[in-house]
C-alpha positions in Angstrom: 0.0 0.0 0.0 2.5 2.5 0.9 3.2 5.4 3.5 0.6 7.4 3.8 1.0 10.9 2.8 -0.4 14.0 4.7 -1.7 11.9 7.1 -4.3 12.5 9.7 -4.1 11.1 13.5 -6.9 11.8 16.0 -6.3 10.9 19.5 -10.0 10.4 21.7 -9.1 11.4 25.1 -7.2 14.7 26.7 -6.1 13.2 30.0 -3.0 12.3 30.5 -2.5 9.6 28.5 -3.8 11.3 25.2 -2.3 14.4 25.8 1.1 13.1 26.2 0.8 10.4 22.9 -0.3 13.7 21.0 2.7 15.8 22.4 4.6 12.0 21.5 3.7 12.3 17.9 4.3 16.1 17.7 8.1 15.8 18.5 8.8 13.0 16.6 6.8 14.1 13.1 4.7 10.8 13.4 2.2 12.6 11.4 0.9 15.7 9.2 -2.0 16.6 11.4 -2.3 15.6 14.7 -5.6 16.5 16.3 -7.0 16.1 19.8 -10.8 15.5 20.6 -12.9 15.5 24.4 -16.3 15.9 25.9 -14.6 18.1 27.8 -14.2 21.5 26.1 -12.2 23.5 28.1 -9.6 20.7 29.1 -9.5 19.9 25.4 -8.9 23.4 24.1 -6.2 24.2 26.6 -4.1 21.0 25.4 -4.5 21.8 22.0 -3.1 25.9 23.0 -0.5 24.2 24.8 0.7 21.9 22.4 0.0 24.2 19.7 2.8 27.3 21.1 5.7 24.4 21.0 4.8 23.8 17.1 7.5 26.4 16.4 10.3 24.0 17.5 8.9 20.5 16.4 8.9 20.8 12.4 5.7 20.3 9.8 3.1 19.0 12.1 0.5 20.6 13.5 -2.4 19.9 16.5 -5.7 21.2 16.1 -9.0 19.6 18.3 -12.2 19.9 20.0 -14.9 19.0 22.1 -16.9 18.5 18.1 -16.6 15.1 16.9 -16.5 16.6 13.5 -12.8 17.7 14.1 -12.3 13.7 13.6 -13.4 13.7 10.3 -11.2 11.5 7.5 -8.9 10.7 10.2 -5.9 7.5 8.6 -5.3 6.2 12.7 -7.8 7.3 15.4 -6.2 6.2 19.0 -8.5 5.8 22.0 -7.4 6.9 25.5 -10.9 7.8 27.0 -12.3 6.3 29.7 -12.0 6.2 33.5 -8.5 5.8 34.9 -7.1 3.4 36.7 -6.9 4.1 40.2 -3.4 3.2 42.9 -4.6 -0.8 44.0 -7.2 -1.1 41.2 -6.2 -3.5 38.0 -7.2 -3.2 34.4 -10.3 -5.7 34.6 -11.7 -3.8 37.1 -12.2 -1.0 34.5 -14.1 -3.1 32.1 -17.7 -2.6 32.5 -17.0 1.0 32.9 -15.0 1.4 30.2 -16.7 -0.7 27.8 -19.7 1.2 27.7 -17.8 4.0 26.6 -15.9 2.2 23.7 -19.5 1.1 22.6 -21.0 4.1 22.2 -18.2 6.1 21.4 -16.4 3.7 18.2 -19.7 3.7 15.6 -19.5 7.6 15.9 -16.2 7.4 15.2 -16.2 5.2 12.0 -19.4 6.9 11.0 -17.1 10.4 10.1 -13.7 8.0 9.8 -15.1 5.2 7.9 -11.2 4.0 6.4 -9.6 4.6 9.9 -7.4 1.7 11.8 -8.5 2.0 15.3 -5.9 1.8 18.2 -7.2 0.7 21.6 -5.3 2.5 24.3 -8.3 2.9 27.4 -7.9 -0.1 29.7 -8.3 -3.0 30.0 -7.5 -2.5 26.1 -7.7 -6.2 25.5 -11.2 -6.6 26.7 -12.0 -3.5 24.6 -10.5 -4.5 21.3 -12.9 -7.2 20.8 -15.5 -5.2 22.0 -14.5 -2.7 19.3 -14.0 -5.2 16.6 -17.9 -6.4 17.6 -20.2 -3.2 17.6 -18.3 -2.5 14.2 -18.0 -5.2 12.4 -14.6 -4.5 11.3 -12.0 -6.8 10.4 -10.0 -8.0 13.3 -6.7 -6.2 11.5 -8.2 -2.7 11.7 -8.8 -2.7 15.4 -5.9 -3.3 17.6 -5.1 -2.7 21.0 -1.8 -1.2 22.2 -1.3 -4.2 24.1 2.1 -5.4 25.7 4.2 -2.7 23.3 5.2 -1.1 26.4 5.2 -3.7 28.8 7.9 -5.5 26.1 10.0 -2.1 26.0 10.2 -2.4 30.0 11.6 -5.8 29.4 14.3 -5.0 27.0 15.3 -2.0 29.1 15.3 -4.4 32.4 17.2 -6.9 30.5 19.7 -4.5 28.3 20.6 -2.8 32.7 21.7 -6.2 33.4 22.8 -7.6 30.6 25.2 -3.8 30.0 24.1 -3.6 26.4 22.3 -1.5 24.1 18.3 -2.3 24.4 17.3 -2.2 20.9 20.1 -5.2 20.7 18.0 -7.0 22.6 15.2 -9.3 21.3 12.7 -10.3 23.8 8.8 -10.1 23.9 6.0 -9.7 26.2 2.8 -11.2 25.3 -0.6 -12.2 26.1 -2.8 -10.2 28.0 -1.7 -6.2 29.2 -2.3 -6.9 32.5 -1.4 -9.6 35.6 -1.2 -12.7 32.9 1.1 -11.4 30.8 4.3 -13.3 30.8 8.0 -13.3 28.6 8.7 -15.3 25.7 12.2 -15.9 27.1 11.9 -19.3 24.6 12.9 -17.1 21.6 14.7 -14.0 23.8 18.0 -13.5 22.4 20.5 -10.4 23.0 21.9 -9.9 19.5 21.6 -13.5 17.7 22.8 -15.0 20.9 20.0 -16.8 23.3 19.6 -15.3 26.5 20.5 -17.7 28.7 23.7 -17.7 26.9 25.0 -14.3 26.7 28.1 -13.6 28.7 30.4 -10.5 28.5 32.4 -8.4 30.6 31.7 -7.9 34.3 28.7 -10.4 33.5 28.6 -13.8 34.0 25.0 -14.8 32.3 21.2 -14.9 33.5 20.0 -17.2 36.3 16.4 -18.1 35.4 15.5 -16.6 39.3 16.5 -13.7 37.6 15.1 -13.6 34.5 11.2 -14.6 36.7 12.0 -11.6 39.1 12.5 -9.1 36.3 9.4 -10.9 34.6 7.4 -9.6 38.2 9.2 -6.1 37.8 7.8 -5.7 34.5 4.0 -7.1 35.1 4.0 -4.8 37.8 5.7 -1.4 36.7 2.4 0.6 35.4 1.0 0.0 39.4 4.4 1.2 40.8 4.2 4.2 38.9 0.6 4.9 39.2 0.7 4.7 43.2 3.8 7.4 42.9 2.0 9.8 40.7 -1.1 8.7 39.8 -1.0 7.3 36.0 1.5 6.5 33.4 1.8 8.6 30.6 5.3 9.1 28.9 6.4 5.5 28.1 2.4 5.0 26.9 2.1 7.7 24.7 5.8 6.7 23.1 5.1 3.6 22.6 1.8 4.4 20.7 3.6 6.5 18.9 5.9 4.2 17.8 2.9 2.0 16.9 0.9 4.7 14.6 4.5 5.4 13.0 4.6 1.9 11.6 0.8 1.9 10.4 1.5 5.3 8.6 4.9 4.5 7.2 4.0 1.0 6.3 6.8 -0.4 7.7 5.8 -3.9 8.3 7.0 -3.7 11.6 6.8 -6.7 13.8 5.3 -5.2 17.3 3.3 -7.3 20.3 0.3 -4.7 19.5 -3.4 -6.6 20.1 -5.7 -8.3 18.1 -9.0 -10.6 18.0 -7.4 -14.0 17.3 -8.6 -16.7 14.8 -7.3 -20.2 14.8 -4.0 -18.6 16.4 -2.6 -21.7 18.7 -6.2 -22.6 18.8 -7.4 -19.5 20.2 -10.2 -17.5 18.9 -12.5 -14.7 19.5 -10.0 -13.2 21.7 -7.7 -10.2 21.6 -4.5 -10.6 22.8 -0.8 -9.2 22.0 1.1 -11.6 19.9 4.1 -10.6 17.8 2.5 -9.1 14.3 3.5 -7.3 11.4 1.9 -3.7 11.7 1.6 -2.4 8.2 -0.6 0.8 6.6 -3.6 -1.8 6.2 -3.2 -3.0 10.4 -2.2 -5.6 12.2 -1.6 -9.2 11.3 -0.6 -11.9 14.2 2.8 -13.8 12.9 1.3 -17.7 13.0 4.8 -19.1 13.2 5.2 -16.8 16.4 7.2 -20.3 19.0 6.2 -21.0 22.1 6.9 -23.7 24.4 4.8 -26.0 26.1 5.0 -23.3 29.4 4.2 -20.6 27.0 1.2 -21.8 25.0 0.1 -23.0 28.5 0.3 -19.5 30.0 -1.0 -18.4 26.3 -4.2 -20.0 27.1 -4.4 -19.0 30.5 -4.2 -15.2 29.7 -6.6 -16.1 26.8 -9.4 -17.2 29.4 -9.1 -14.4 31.6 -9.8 -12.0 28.9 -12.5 -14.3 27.8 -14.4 -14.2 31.2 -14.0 -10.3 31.4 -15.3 -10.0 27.9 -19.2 -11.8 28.2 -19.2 -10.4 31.0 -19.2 -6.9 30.2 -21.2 -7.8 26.6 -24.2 -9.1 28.3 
């Protein structure tokens, strides 16, 4: 298909979240237009001023927005950070019914003045509400994907790069499943360079004990609630990393990313969104079939399949 040109990203949401992924794509020219939409018209219209007096320093782009819907209109991405926030103690799941309500009135709207937009799921639990997207739309699973375990897959190869005294991006590790307490590490296919994991050695380090390796797994789960009961929600690494995910729809780079999407006949799950590694490309996201895992890993696979499962009739009733 090919990069698209002049492109037009709308993020849904002037919190936190979507105010930093907006300010995200701003500095590094991940699009043409950039515009920011909310209920919430004076919130919304003070981002967009805000934003809008650094456009001096960042380059083409510029941010426009609303509390209109309209302002959406013809939009190439639309990214989807409204909702209610996670609170310190409270997990993902227990955002669901809230939160999914909101996704189901909000995504027909959305399409209706966007009809040939890919949809990025960013509100929480954003597994649960990628297939509830995908549902009250009908659209195919590729054009409605979840930003899924992108960040929680960065944290790794940052935890692991510390220790490991290497570069990150030479390190080749994945998070998957669900964004949220089942997620897990592929540390099957992990490598740091073309080297496996558990065989790296170099100076001043003597290799990974597996202890380790399940420790910095914890770490990682567990980093968004760390940082949420110090100040409240995370925002930065998010709104990078979705960034770096709406770069690779609008470029076309058939980029392989762990973004989120309703599986068919993928390991014998279907019906349910989960982050696998896929090729992100200017037509969506497609899960990678030939994507190893281990007997421990399809197990856990299956696990994080089911919870997301449960969540999802039960907020669909």
């Amino acid at each position: 298909m090919g990069a698209i040109e002049n492109a037009k990203v709308t993020v849904v949401g002037a919190g936190a979240v979507g105010s930093s992924t907006a300010y995200a794509m701003l500095i590094r020219k991940a699009a043409r237009h950039v515009v920011l939409y909310d209920i919430a018209r004076p919130k919304v219209e003070a981002e967009v001023l805000d934003l809008a007096h650094g456009t001096n320093f960042t380059g083409s782009s510029t941010i426009t927005g609303g509390a209109d819907i309209a302002v959406t209109a013809g939009s190439h991405v639309v990214v989807i950070t409204a909702g209610a926030k996670q609170d310190p103690g409270q997990t993902r799941m227990d955002l669901a019914a809230t939160n999914a309500k909101i996704i189901a009135g909000m995504m027909p709207q959305l399409l209706e003045v966007s009809p040939d937009a890919i949809f990025v799921i960013v509100t929480n639990p954003c597994d649960v509400l990628a297939v509830v997207a995908q549902q009250v739309t009908g659209l195919p699973a590729e054009r409605v994907l979840a930003s899924g375990t992108v960040l929680d897959t960065s944290r790794l190869r940052v935890r692991l790069a510390e220790e490991a005294k290497v570069a990150t991006r030479s390190v080749h590790a994945h998070i998957v499943g669900e964004h949220g307490d089942t997620e897990f590490p592929l540390w099957s296919s992990a490598t740091i360079g073309p080297v496996p994991l558990l065989d790296w050695r170099a100076k001043d380090f003597e290799g990974f004990r597996q202890e380790q390796l399940d420790a910095i797994a914890v770490e990682v789960r567990d980093a968004a609630y760390k940082v949420i009961q110090g100040k409240g929600a995370t925002n930065y690494g998010i709104g990078l990393s979705v960034t770096r995910i709406v770069e690779a729809i609008l470029n076309d780079e058939h980029a392989v990313l762990p973004v989120s999407t309703v599986l068919s006949e993928f390991h014998g799950i279907d019906g349910v969104a989960l982050s696998v590694p896929s090729i992100v490309n200017a037509t969506g996201a497609y899960p990678i079939r030939e994507t190893h895992f281990d007997e421990r890993e399809l197990e856990l696979l299956r696990t994080s399949a089911g919870a997301i499962s449960l969540t999802a009739q039960s907020v669909m009733r």
